[in-house]
N, C-alpha and C positions, 0 to 999 in steps of 0.2 A: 616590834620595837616602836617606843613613842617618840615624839616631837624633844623628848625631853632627853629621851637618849642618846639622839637621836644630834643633837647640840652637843651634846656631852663627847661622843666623836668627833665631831667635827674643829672644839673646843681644843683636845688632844692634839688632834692633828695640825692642826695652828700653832701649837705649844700657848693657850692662852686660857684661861680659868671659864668657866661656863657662862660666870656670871658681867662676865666682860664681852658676850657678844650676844644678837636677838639674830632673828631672821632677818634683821634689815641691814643690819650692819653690812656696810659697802666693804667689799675685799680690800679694795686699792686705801682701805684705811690700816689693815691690818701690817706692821713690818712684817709679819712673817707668812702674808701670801705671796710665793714668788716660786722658780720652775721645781724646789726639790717638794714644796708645798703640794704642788702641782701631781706629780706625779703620782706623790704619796695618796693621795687623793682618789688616781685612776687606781689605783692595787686595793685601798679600802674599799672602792667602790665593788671590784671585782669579787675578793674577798669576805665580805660580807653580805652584798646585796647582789647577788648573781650578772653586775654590768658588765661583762665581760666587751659590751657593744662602746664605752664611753671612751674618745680619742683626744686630741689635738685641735679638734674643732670643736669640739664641746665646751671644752677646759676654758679657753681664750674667749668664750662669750657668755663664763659665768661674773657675774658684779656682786653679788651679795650671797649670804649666807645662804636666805630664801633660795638660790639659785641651785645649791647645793642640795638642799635639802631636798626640791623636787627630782633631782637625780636619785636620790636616793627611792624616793618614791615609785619614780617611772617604771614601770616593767620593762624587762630587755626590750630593744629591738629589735628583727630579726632583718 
């Protein structure tokens, strides 16, 4: 999956158009990053990118899109 699709998820799960956010884009900008965001977020991650390792501490020290994005990246932890 690319960069672009990749947005395109992440876009969804914001409830907000693709072309309305980059990798820079700060969360605390968006109204619809907040805890059900949040959540949704650790199940997609699970769901599609094998993170079954991504918690509570992860979630609350992501700022920007970029942030997510490397989650998505990262291989599990074990």
């Amino acid at each position: 999956m690319n960069t672009s699709e990749k947005l395109e998820l992440v876009a969804d799960l914001l409830s907000v158009s693709p072309t309305d956010i980059t990798p820079e884009t700060p969360l605390k900008s968006l109204d619809t990053w907040d805890s059900m965001a949040a959540l949704s977020l650790v199940i997609l991650l699970e769901e599609q990118f094998g993170r079954a390792d991504v918690g509570g501490s992860e979630i609350k020290r992501l700022e920007s899109v970029a942030d997510i994005l490397d989650l998505m990246n990262a291989p599990q932890s074990t």
